[in-house]
C-alpha positions in Angstrom: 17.3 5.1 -6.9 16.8 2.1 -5.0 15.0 -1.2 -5.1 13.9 0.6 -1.3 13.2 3.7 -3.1 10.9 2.0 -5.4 9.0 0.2 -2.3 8.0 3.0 -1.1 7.1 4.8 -4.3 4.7 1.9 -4.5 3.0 2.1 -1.5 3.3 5.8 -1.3 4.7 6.8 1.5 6.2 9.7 2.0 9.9 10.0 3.6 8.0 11.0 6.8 5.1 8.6 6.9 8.1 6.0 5.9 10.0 6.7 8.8 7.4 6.6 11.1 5.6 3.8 9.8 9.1 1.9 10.2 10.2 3.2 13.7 13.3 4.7 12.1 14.2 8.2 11.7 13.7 10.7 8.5 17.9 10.1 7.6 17.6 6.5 7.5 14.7 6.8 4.9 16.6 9.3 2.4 20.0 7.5 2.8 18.3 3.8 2.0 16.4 5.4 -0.8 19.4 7.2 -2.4 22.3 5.1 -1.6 23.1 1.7 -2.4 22.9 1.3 1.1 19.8 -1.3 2.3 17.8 -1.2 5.2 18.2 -4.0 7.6 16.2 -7.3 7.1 13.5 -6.1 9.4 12.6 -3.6 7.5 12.0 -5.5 4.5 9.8 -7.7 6.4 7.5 -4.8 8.0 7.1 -3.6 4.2 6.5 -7.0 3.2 3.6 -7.0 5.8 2.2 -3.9 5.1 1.7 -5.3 1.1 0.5 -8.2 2.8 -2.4 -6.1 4.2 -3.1 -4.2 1.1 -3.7 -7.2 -1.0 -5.9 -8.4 1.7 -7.7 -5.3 2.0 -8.1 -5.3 -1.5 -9.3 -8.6 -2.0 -12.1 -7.9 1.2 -13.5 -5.4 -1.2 -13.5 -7.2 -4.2 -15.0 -10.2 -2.2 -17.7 -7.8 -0.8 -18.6 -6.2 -3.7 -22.1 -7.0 -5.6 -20.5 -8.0 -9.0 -24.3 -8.8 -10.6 -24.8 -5.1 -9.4 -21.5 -3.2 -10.0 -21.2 -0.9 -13.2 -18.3 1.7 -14.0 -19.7 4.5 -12.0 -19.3 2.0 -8.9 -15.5 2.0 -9.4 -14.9 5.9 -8.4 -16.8 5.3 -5.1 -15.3 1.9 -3.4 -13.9 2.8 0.2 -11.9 0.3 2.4 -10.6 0.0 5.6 -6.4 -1.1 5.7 -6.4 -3.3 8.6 -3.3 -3.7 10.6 -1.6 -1.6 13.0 0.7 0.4 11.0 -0.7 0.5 7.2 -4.2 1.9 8.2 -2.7 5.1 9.8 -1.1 6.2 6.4 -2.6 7.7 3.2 -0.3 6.5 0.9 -1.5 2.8 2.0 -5.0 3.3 2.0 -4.7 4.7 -1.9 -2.5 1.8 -2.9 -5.2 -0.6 -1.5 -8.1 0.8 -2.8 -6.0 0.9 -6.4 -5.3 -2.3 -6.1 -8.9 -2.9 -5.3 -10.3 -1.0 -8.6 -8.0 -3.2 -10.6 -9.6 -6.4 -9.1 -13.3 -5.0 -10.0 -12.3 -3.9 -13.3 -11.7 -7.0 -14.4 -15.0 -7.7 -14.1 -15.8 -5.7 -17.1 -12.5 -7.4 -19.1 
């Protein structure tokens, strides 16, 4: 495993989506994830960017959300839009975001 590896475990992308969502090919994925091998400095950045627009996507939400109103049930039924280019077209994003989101709420009953 990989700190790479781990990455995209987090944001849950798939070797597929990973490649595609990274403009490199399915090889380059598996061999950065398995190897000791690291992607080029590029890539780091585009992940960095698509956990840039998870957090913000997860703090819209929180922001949006009626906390007077909100009770636990509330928490199983948040929806969000990803925005960016890339990180909205994948499902793995969109679940880390709305996770990430949940968290936030649930804090209000902390």
């Amino acid at each position: 495993m990989s700190n790479f590896s781990d990455m995209m475990g987090y944001l849950g992308l798939s070797h597929d989506e990973a490649a595609a969502a990274l403009n490199v090919s399915k090889d380059e994925i598996v061999r950065w994830c398995s190897t000791s091998e690291a992607p080029p400095i590029h890539i780091w950045q585009r992940l960095v960017r698509m956990l840039d627009e998870i957090r913000m996507s997860a703090e819209e939400a929180a922001k949006s959300a009626d906390l007077d109103h909100i009770d636990a049930s509330d928490l199983n039924r948040i929806t969000l839009t990803v925005p960016g280019q890339g990180a909205s077209e994948f499902a793995g994003l969109k679940r880390a975001a709305t996770a990430m989101a949940v968290a936030t709420l649930a804090r209000v009953f902390v």
